[in-house]
Residue frames relative to the residue before (quaternion, step in Angstrom):
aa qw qx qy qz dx dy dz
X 1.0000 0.0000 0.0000 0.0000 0.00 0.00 0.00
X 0.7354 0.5210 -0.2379 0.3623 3.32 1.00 -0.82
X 0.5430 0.5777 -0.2917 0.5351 3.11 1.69 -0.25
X 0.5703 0.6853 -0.2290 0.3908 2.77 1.07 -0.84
X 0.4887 0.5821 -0.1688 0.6275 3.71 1.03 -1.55
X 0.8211 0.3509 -0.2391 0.3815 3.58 -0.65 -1.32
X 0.6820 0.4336 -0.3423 0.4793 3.96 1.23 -0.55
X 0.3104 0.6820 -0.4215 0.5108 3.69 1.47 -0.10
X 0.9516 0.2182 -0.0227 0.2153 2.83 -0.30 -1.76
X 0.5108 0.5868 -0.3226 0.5392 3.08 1.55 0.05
X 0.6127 0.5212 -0.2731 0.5276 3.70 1.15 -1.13
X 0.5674 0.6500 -0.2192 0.4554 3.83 1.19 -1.08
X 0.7865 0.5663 -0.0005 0.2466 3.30 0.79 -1.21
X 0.6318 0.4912 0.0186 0.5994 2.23 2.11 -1.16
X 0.6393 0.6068 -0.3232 0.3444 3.33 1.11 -0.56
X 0.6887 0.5019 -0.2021 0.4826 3.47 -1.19 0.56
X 0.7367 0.4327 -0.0560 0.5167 3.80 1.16 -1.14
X 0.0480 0.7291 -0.6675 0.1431 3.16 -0.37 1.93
X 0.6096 -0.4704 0.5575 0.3103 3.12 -1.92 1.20
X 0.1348 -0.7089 0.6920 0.0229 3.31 -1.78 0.87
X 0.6266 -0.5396 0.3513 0.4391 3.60 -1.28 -0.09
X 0.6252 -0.3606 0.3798 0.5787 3.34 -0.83 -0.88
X 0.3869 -0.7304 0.5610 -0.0470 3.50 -0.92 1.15
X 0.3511 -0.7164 0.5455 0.2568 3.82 -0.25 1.70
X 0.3041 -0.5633 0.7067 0.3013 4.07 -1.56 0.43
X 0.4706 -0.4465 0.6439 0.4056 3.75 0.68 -1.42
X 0.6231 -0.4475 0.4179 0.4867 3.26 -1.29 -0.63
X 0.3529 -0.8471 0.2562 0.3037 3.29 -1.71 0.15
X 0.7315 -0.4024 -0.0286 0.5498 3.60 -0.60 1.13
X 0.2907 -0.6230 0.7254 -0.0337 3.66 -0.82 1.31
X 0.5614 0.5355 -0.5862 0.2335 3.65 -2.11 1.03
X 0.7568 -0.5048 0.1194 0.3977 3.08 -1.58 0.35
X 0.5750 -0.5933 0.3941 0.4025 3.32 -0.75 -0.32
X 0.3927 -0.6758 0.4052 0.4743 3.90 0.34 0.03
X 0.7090 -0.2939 0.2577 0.5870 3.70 0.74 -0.89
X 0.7748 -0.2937 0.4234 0.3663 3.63 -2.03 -0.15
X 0.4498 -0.4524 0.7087 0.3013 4.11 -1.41 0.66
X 0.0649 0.8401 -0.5373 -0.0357 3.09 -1.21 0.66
X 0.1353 -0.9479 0.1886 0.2181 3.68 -0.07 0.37
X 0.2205 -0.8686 0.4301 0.1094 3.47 0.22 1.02
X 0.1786 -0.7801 0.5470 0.2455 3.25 -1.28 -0.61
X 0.1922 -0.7512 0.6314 -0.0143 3.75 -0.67 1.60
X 0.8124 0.1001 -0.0131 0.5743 3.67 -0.54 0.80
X 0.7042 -0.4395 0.3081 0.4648 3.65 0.60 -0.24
X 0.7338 0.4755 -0.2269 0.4289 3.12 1.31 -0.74
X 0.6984 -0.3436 0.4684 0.4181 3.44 -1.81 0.82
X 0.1093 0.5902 -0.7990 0.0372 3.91 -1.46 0.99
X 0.1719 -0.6924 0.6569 0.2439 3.70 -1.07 0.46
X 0.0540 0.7580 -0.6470 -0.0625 3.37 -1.46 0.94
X 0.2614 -0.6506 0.6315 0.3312 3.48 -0.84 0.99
X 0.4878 -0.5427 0.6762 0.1014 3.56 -2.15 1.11
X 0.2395 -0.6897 0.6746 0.1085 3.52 -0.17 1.08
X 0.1798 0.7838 -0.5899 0.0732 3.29 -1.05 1.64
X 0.5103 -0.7385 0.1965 0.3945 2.99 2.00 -0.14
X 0.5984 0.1361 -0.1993 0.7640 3.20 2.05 0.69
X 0.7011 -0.4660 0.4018 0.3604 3.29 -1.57 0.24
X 0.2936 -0.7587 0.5138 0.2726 3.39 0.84 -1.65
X 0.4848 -0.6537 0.5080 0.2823 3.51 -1.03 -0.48
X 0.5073 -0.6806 0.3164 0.4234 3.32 -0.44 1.12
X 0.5286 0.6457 -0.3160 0.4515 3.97 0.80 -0.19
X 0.6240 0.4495 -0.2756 0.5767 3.23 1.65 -0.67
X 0.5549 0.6466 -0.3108 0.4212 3.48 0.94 -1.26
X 0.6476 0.4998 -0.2696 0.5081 3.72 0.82 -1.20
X 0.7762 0.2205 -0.4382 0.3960 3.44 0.04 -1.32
X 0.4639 0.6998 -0.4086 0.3579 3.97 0.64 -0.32
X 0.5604 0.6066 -0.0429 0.5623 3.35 1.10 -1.12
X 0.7645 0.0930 -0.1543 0.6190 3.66 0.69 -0.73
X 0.4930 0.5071 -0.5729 0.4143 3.84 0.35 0.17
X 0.4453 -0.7452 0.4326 0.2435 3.66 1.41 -0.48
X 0.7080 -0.5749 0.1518 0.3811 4.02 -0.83 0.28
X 0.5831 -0.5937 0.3537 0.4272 3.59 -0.67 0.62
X 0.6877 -0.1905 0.4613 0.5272 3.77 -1.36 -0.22
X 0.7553 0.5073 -0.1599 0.3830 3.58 0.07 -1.34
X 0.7114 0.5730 -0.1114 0.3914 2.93 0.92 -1.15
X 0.5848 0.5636 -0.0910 0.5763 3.47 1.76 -1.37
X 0.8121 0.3786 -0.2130 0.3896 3.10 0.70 -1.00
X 0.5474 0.4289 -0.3467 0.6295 3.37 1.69 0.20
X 0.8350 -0.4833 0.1136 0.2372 3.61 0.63 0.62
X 0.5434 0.6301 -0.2982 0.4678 3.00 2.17 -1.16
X 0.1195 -0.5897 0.7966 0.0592 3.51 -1.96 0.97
X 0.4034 -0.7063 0.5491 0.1922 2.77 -1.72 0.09
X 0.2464 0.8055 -0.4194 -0.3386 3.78 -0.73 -0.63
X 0.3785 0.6803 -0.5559 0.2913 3.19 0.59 1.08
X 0.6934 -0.6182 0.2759 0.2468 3.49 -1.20 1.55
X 0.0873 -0.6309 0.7274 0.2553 3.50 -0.43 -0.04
X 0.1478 0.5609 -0.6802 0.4482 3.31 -0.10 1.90
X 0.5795 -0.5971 0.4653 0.3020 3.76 -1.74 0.70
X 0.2644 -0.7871 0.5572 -0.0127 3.34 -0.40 1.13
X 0.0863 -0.7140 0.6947 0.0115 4.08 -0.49 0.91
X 0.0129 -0.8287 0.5573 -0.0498 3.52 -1.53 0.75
X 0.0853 -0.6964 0.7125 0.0127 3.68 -0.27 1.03
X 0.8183 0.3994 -0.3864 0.1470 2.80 -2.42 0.28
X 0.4531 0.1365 -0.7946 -0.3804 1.72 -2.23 -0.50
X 0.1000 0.7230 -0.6626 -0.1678 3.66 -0.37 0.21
X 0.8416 -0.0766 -0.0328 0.5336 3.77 -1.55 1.33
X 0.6791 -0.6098 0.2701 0.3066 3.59 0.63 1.81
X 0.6327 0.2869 -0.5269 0.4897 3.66 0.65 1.52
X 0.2832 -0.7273 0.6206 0.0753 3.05 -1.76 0.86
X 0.2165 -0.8173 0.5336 0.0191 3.35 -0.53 1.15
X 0.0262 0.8594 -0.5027 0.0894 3.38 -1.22 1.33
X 0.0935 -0.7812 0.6173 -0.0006 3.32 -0.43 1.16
X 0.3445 -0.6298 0.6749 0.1710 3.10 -2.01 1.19
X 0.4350 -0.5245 0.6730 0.2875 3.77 -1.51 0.81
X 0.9357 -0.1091 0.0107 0.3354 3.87 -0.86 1.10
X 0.3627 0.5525 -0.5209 0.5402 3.48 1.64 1.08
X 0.0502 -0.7098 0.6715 0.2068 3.30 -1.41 0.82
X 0.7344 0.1280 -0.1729 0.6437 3.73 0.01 -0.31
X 0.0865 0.7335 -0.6546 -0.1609 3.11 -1.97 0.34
X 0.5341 -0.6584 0.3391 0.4077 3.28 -0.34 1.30
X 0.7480 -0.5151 0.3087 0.2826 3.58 -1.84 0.66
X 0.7283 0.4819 -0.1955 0.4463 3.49 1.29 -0.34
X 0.4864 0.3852 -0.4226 0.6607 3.52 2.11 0.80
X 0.5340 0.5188 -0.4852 0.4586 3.48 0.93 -0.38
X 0.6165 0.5204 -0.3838 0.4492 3.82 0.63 -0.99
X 0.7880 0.4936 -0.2265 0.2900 3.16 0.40 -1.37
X 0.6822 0.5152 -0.2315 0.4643 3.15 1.47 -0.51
X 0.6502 0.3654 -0.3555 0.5634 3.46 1.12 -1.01
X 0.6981 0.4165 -0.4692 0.3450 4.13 0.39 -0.47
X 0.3782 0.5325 -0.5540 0.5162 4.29 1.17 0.01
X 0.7689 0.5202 -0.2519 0.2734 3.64 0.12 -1.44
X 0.5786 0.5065 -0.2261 0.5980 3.20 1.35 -0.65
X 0.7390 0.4480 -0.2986 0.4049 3.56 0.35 -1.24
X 0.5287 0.6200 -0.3624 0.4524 3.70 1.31 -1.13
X 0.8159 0.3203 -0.1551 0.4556 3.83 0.17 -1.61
X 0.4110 0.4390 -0.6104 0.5156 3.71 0.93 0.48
X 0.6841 0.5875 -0.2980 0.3131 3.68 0.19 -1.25
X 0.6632 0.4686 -0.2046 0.5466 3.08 1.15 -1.17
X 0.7566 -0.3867 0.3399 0.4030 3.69 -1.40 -0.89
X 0.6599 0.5220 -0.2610 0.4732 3.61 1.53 0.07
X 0.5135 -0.5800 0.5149 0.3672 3.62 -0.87 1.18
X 0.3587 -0.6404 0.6486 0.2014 3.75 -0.91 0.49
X 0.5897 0.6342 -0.3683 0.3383 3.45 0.62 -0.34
X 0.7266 0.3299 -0.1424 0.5857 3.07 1.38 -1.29
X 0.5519 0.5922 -0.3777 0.4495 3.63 0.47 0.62
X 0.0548 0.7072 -0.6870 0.1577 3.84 -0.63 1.06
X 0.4635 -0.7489 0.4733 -0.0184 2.95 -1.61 1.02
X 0.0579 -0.8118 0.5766 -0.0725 3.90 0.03 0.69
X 0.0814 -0.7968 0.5983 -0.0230 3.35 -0.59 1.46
X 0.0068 -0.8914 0.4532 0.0022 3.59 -1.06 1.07
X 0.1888 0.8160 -0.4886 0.2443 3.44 -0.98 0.99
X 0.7437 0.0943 0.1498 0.6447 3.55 -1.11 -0.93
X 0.8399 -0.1650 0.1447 0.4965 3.30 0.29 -1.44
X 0.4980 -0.7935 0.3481 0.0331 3.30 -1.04 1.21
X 0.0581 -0.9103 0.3976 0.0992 3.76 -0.42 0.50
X 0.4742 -0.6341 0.3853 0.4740 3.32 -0.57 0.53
X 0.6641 -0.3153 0.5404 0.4092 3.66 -1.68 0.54
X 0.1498 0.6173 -0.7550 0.1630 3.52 -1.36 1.50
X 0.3845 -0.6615 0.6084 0.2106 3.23 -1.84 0.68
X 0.7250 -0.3869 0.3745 0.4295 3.67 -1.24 -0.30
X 0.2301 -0.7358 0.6048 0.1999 3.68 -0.85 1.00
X 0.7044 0.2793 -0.3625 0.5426 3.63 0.39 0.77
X 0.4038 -0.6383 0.6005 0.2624 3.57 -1.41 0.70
X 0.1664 -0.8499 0.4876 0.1110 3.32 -1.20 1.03
């Protein structure tokens, strides 16, 4: 009987369904971007949040966004920040690193470094650059070696 069932439904299944050629999609879905990866912190930990700005932006934009820190909205769902709203210069990429220097920050603790190199990353996936191939090298008072994002985004 059970064989029986299974030759139904296989014969059923089939009916009606003819092989075709290859079949144009068109192009593929084109528009704005909603806004910039951003990286906060909820509990301590890395939270991406995209900033509805109604375009992507420019990764220069992405930073100063990034240091103005989390909306009203944004707080009240938990997210802090600790990156300075201090002037912030940016070059690159040049040969998949981006290099950033604060104007009068010496240290910044390991969780603005995150926050900064995982925006940077998240920004140039968005954009026309693999993020993958893109590491960050911060420079000043004190220097750091070129680091990528410790979370996948």
């Amino acid at each position: 009987m059970r064989y029986v069932v299974i030759a139904l439904v296989l014969l059923l299944s089939a009916c009606g369904v003819r092989p075709t050629g290859v079949v144009p999609a068109g192009d593929p879905p084109m528009g704005v971007a909603r806004g910039p990866l951003l990286y906060f912190l909820a509990d301590g930990k890395l939270r991406p949040v995209t900033r509805d700005t109604g375009h992507l932006g420019s990764l220069a934009e992405a930073l100063s966004l990034l240091a103005a820190g989390p909306t009203l909205a944004e707080r009240a769902a938990g997210l802090t920040s600790e990156v300075p709203a201090a002037p912030l210069s940016e070059s690159g990429p040049a040969q998949g690193v981006v290099t950033l220097q604060f104007a009068g920050v010496g240290r910044l603790s390991a969780p603005a470094m995150d926050q900064l190199v995982c925006t940077v990353i998240g920004t140039s996936a968005r954009g026309s650059v693999n993020g993958r191939n893109v590491l960050v090298q911060f420079v000043g008072p004190v220097s750091v070696p070129a680091r990528g994002c410790p979370v996948s985004s």
